[in-house]
C-alpha positions in Angstrom: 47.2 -37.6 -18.9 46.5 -34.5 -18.3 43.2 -32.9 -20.2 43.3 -30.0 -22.8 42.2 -26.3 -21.4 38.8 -25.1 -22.3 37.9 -21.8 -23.6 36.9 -19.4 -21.1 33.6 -18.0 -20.7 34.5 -14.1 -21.1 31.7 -12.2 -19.0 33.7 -8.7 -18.3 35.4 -6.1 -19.5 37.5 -3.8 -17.4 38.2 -0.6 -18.8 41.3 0.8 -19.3 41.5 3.4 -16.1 41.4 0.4 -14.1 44.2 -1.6 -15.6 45.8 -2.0 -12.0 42.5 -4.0 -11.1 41.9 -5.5 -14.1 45.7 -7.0 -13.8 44.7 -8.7 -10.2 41.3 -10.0 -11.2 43.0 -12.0 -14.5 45.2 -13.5 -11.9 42.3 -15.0 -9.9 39.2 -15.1 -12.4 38.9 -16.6 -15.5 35.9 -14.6 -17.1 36.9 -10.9 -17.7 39.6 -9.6 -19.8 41.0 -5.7 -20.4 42.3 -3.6 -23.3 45.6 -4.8 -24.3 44.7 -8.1 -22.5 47.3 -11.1 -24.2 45.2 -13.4 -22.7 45.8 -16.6 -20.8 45.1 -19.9 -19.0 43.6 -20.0 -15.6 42.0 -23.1 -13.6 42.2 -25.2 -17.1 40.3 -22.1 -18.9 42.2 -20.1 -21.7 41.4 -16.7 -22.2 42.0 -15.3 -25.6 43.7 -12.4 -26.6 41.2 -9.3 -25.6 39.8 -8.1 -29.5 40.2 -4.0 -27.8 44.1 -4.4 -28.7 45.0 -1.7 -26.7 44.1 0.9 -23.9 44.5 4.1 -26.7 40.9 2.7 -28.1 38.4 5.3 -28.0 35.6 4.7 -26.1 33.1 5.3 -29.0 34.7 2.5 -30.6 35.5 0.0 -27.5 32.1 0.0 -26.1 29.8 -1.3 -28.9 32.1 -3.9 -29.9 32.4 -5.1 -25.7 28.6 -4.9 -25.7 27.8 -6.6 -28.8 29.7 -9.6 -26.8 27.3 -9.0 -23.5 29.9 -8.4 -21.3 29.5 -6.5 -18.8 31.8 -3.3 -18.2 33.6 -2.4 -14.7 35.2 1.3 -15.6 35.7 4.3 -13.3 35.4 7.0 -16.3 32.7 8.8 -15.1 33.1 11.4 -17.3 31.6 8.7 -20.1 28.0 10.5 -19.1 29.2 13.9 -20.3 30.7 12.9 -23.7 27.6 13.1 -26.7 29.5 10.4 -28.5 30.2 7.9 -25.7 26.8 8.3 -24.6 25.7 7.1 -28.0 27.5 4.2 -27.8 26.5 3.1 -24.4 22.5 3.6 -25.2 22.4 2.5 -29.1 24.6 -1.1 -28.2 22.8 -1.4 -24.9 26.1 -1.9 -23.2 25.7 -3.0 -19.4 28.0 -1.1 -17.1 29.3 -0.3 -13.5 31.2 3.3 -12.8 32.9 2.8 -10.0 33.0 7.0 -8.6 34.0 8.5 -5.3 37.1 8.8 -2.9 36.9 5.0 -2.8 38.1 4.4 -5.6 41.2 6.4 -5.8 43.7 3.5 -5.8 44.0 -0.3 -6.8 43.0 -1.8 -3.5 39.8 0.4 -3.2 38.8 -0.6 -6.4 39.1 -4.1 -5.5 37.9 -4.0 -2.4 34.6 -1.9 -4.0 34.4 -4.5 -7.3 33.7 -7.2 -4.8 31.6 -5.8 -2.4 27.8 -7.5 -2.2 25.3 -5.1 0.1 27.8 -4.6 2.2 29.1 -8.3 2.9 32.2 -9.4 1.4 32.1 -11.8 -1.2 35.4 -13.0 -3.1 36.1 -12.5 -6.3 
């Protein structure tokens, strides 16, 4: 018999400019989800159906309603520090995130390869 899957533990959100990572994590973690996300079952852990329905969200809106769920948010918008209204939402819902910047994070693989880095050791993801 074989036992009913458990809901998963959601602990990140990956933003919707890195949809390309966010589609290879889901394959290989359990606990993060993305705009748009349908959800799914992983290692006996469903994921539900991500509540930011789809990528078009504005940030304003995304971000308190991720944060109000403590997740933590992987995006590479950078440009998040330079709009008035964003900023308000990241500072007034105390929303925990990592911009991933630079030339290393131009493409998919980067990203990955940068999401899991730990001080320079590799850990996996």
């Amino acid at each position: 018999m074989t036992r009913p899957a458990r809901p998963a533990d959601i602990r990140f959100y990956v933003d919707a400019d890195v949809l390309g990572l966010a589609k290879i994590l889901v394959q290989v973690r359990g606990d993060l989800t993305y705009p748009g996300d349908p959800g799914g079952t992983l290692h006996r852990r469903t994921r539900p159906p991500c509540p930011i329905e789809s990528p078009a969200v504005k940030d304003d809106i995304w971000i308190p309603q991720v944060a109000a769920r403590g997740w933590l948010i992987i995006t590479r918008d950078a440009k998040i520090a330079a709009n008035r209204a964003e900023i308000a939402a990241v500072r007034n819902s105390r929303a925990r995130m990592v911009v991933l910047t630079g030339s290393e994070t131009t493409g998919t693989w980067k990203q990955l390869e940068v999401s899991c880095a730990n001080g320079g050791r590799s850990k996996p993801c």
